[in-house]
LUMRO-360321 format. One line per field, with one value per residue (C-alpha): residue in three letters; chain; z, x, y. Coordinates in nm, 4 decimals. Layout:
% residues N
aa: [ALA  ...]
ch: [A  ...]
z: [Z  ...]
x: [X  ...]
y: [Y  ...]
END
This chain:
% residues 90
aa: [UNK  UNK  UNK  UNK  UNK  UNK  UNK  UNK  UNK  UNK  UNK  UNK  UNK  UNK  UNK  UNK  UNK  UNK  UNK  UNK  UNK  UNK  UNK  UNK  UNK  UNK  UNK  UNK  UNK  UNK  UNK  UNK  UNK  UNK  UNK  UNK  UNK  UNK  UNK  UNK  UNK  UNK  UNK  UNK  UNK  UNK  UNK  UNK  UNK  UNK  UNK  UNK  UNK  UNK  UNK  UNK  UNK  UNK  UNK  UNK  UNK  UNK  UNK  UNK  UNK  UNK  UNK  UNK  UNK  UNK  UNK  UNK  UNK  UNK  UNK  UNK  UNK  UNK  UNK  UNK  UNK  UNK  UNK  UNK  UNK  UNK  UNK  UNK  UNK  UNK]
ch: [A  A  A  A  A  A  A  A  A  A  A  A  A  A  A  A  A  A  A  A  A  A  A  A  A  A  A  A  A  A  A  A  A  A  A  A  A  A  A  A  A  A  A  A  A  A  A  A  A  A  A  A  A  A  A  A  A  A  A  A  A  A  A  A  A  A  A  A  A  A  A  A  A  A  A  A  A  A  A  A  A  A  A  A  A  A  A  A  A  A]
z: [2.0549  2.0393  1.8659  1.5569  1.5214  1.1997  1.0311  1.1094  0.8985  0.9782  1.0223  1.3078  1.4984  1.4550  1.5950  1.8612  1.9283  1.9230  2.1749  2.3776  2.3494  2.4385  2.7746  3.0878  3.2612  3.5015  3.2018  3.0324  3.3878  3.3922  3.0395  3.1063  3.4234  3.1583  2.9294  3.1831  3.3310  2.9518  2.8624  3.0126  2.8869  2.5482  2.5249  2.6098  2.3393  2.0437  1.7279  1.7191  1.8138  2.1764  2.1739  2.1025  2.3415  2.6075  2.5755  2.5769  2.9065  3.0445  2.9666  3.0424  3.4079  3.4312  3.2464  3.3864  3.1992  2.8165  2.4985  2.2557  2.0471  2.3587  2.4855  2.1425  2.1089  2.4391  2.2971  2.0132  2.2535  2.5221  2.2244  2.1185  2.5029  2.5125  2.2084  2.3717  2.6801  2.5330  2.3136  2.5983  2.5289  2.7561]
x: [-24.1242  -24.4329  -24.7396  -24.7140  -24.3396  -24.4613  -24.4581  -24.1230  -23.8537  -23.6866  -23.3703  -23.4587  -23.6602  -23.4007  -23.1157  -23.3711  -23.4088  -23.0053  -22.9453  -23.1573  -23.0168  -22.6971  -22.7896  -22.8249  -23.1223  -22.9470  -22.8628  -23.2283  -23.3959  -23.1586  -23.2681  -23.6236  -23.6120  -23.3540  -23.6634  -23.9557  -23.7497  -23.6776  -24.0290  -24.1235  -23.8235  -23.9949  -24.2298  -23.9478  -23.7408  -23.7261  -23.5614  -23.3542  -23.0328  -23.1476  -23.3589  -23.0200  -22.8178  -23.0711  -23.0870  -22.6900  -22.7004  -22.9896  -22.7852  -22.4570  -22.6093  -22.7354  -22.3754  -22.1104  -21.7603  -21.9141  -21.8216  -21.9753  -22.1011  -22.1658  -22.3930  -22.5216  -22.6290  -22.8635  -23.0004  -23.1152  -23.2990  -23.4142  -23.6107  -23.6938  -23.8330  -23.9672  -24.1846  -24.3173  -24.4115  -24.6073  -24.7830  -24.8818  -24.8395  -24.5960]
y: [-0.0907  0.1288  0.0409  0.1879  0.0267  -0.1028  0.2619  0.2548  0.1901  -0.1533  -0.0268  0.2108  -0.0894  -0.3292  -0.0779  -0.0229  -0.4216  -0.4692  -0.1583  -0.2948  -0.6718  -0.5159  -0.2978  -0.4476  -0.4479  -0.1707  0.0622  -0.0458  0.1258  0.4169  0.5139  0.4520  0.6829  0.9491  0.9323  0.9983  1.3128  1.4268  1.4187  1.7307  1.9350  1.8410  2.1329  2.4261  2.3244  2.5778  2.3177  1.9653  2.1051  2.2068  1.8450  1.6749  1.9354  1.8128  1.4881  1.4446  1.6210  1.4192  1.0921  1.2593  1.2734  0.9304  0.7593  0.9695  0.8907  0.7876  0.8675  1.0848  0.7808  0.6180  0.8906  0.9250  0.5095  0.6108  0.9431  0.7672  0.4806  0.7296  0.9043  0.5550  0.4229  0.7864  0.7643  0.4057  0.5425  0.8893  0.6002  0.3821  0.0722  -0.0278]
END
């Protein structure tokens, strides 16, 4: 995870480590590429509810045929890869 993973709370990082365990490196790539075409929506978006409207949608696209929770599991580590790559430290 980024850098500055150790600010984090342990919990988040280690759901982040065990989504990632559990993706293929496939699904790991099409989440990466989710995140770098999200990052630009970032800026138009007025609160959280339109963040998490968009970023359903942006994995809807890339998984067609998940669940809710299923899409939800890769919202929460697109925002996760997302915050690694705006940090830089890939």
């Amino acid at each position: 995870m980024a850098t500055g993973s150790e600010t984090l709370d342990p919990s988040v990082v280690r759901k982040y480590e065990s989504i990632r365990r559990a993706l293929s490196p496939t699904a790991r790539r099409k989440v990466e590429l989710a995140a770098r075409s999200f990052a630009p929506q970032l800026d138009k978006l007025d609160d959280c509810s339109d963040l998490m409207a968009a970023a359903r949608r942006e994995i809807g696209r890339q998984f067609t045929g998940l669940s809710r929770k299923g899409i939800d599991v890769l919202v929460f580590y697109m925002v996760a890869v997302g915050a690694s790559q705006d940090g830089g430290d890939r």
